[in-house]
C-alpha positions, -999 to +999 in steps of 0.1 A: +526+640-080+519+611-058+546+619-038+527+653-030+500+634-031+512+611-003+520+644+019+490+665+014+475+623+031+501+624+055+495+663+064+454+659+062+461+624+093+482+650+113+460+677+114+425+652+123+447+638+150+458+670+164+418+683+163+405+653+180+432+661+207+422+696+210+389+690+215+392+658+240+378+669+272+351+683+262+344+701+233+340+691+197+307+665+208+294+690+231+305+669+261+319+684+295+341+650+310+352+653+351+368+626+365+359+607+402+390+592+417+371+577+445+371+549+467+342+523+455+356+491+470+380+489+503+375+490+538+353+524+534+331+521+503+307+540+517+330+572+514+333+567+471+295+558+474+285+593+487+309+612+462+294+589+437+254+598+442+260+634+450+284+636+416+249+615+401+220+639+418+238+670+398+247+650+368+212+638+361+195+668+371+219+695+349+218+666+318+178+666+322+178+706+317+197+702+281+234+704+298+260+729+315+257+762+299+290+777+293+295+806+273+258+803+257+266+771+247+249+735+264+272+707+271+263+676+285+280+663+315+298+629+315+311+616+346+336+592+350+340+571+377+372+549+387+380+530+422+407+537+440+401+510+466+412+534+497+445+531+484+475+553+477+486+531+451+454+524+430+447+560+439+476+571+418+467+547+390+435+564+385+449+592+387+471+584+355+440+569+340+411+594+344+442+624+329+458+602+301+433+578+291+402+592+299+415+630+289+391+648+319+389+685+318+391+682+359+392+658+386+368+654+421+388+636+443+398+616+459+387+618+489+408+610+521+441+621+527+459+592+523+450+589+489+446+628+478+480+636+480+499+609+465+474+616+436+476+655+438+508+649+429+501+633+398+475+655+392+496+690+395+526+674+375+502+667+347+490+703+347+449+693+356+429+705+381+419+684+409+394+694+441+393+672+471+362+670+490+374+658+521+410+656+526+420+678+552+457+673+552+479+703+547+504+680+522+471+676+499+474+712+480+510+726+497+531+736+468+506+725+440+486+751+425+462+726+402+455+712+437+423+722+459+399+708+481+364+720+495+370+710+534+385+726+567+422+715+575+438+695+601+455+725+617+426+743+618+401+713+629+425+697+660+431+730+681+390+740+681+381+705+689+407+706+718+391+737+729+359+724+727+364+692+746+384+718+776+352+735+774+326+710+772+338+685+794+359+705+817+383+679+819+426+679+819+434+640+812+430+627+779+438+595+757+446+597+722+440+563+698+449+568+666+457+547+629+498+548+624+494+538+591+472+570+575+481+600+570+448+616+578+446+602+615+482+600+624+485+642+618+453+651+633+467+628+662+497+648+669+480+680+660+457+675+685+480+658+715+502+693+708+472+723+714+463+696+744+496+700+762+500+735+753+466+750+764+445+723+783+464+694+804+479+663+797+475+639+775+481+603+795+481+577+767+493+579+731+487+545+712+482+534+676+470+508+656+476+497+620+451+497+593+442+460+591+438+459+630+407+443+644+413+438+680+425+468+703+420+456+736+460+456+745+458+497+738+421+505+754+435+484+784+464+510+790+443+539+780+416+527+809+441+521+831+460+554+824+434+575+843+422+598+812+390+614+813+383+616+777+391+593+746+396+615+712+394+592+680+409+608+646+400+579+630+377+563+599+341+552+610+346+517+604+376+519+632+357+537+653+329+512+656+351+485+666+372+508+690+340+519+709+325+489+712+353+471+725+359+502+746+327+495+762+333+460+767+362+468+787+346+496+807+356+524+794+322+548+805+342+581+797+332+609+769+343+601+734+350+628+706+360+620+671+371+639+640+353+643+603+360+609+593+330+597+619+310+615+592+297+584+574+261+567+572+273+538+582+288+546+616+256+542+639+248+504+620+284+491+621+283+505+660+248+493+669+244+527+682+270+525+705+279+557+699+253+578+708+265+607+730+293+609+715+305+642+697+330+647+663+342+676+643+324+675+610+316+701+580+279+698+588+251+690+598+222+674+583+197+675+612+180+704+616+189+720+580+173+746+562+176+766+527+198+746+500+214+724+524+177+713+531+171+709+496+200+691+491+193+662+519+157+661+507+167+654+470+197+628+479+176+608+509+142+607+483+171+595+457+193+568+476+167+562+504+186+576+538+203+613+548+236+622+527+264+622+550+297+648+547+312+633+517+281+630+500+278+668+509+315+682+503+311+662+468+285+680+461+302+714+469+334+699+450+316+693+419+293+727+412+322+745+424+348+726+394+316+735+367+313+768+378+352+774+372+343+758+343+316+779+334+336+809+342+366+801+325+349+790+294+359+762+269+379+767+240+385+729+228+424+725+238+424+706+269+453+720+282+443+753+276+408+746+295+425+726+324+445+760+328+414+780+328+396+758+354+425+762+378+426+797+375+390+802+380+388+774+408+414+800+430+395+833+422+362+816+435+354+843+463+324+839+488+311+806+474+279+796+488+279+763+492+262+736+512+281+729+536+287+766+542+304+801+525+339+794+507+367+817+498+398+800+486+434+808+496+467+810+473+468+774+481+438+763+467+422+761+505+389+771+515+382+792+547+352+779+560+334+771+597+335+735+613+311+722+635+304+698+663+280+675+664+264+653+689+251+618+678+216+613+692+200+582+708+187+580+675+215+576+651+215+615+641+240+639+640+227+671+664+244+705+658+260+716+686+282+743+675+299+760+651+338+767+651+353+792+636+389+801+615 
């Protein structure tokens, strides 16, 4: 008898484990858990700072309404944030830590390529979704089908911004600066140099720089002196207000165009505006906006106290569109079950309307979206200009 006893105890300590695994994630306590593997810290907090407000702004305002409703059910929304410090490696460890510790139903993030697909890799061998906001790296979601992201990609943004600049600018020599040691900036580099050369003219100077680099008078020196008409950047805003400035300094007086990483808040301050006039590839833009987008800006700016820049705004997208899979695919209280459902809904999304414009997704996991140019004003804003299209 107390050896049956001792099983039926035994048994009864299996099967509460087991339950409070099925319902980790998000179910049992009527709790919806996403993950933010973002960048609080580093040499770009700004960029985790926008995914972190925007993930806030619909957090706050869903939780205020009684929660997510998902198959007539209200679940309120926890949001976990963790600090990848702009690095591949501490990107990976939250990775590990928002799937196996925390037990997320999905993951936002990161954001930046460098970081999104060491982690996407982590993320698609553990079987849990993960959405990228602004990673536009072709290596982020290739071959990983719990991988997505809400932006444009490299091959798609380098050959319309080199036929922009051709157009605008009417020019044939161009210098290309660039950061060796990302992944983001040292494709969209090369991607860019190659529709140059093929299409448009030459490209006179090639140079690099490494991550930790303060001081790039030794390339702007031979990009000046190399004759090019017009200085493209695929670089991180905090690079870019250095390079520019020093560019200046040197008397460089040429045009200046720039990729979606410009895209922060903090670009015209750590300038001191040095960049007005000149142009980037972005995913859009808030001056001028109307409808949601509008709404959007208005809500974020009265929030945080100045305008949301494209993090902030893909974020945004990133996160309604991983509760509407979520909503769609419906929660049953076995993570892994749920995680499955999310992905599958995530890649059936079709005509998403989001802020930052209308979203289909591909097989693999990749939204097909416009791009835009923007101009930076005298002011510090960034002007539409025009759109691009696939």
């Amino acid at each position: 008898m107390k050896k049956n006893l001792k099983s039926l105890l035994v048994l009864s300590a299996v099967s509460l484990f087991t339950a409070g695994l099925l319902f980790a994630g998000g179910s049992k306590d009527k709790t919806i858990k996403i993950g933010f593997n973002i960048p609080l810290t580093g040499d770009s907090p700004k960029v985790g700072e926008g995914a972190k407000y925007a993930g806030e702004l619909i957090k706050n305002k869903i939780n205020e309404a009684g929660g997510l409703e998902v198959n007539g059910e209200k679940y309120m929304l926890d949001f976990i944030y963790v600090d990848n410090e702009l690095k591949p490696e501490s990107a990976i460890q939250a990775a590990y830590k928002l799937i196996d510790q925390d037990q997320v139903l999905a993951v936002m993030g990161p954001c930046g390529s460098g970081r999104a697909i060491p982690a996407g890799q982590v993320n698609n061998d553990s079987k849990c979704p993960m959405i990228s906001p602004w990673a536009t790296n072709p290596d982020v979601t290739k071959d990983r089908p719990y991988v997505f992201r809400a932006c444009f990609l490299d091959p798609f943004q380098a050959p319309v911004a080199a036929k922009f600049a051709s157009e605008e600018f009417g020019i044939k020599k161009i210098a290309i600066l660039y950061n060796l040691e990302d992944d983001y900036s040292k494709t969209l580099a090369t991607l860019f140099k190659d529709s140059w050369e093929k299409k448009y003219g030459q490209v006179l100077s090639f140079e690099s720089f490494g991550q930790k680099d303060q001081d790039f008078s030794v390339q702007l020196t031979k990009i000046i002196g190399s004759g090019a008409e017009l200085l493209y950047l695929p670089c991180y805003y905090n690079h870019v207000a250095l390079i520019v400035s020093q560019a200046k300094d040197l008397g460089w007086d040429g045009p200046v165009m720039g990729s979606d990483a410009w895209g922060s808040a903090d670009l015209w301050k750590l300038s001191k505006g040095l960049v007005a006039g000149d142009y980037f590839t972005t995913h859009y833009a808030a001056a001028g906006a109307t409808g949601k987008t509008k709404d959007f800006i208005d809500e974020y700016k009265a929030a945080y106290g100045y305008v949301p820049d494209d993090v902030a705004a893909l974020s945004y997208d990133a996160t309604n569109l991983l509760l509407l899979s979520i909503q769609k695919a419906g929660l049953s209280g076995d993570l892994q079950k749920d995680r499955d459902g999310i992905k599958d809904a995530l890649g059936a999304i079709k005509d998403y309307d989001g802020i930052t414009g209308r979203m289909t997704f591909t097989p693999e996991g990749d939204p097909v979206k416009d791009a835009v140019v923007v101009k930076i004003s005298p002011e510090g804003t960034f002007q539409f200009v025009k759109s691009l299209q696939p």
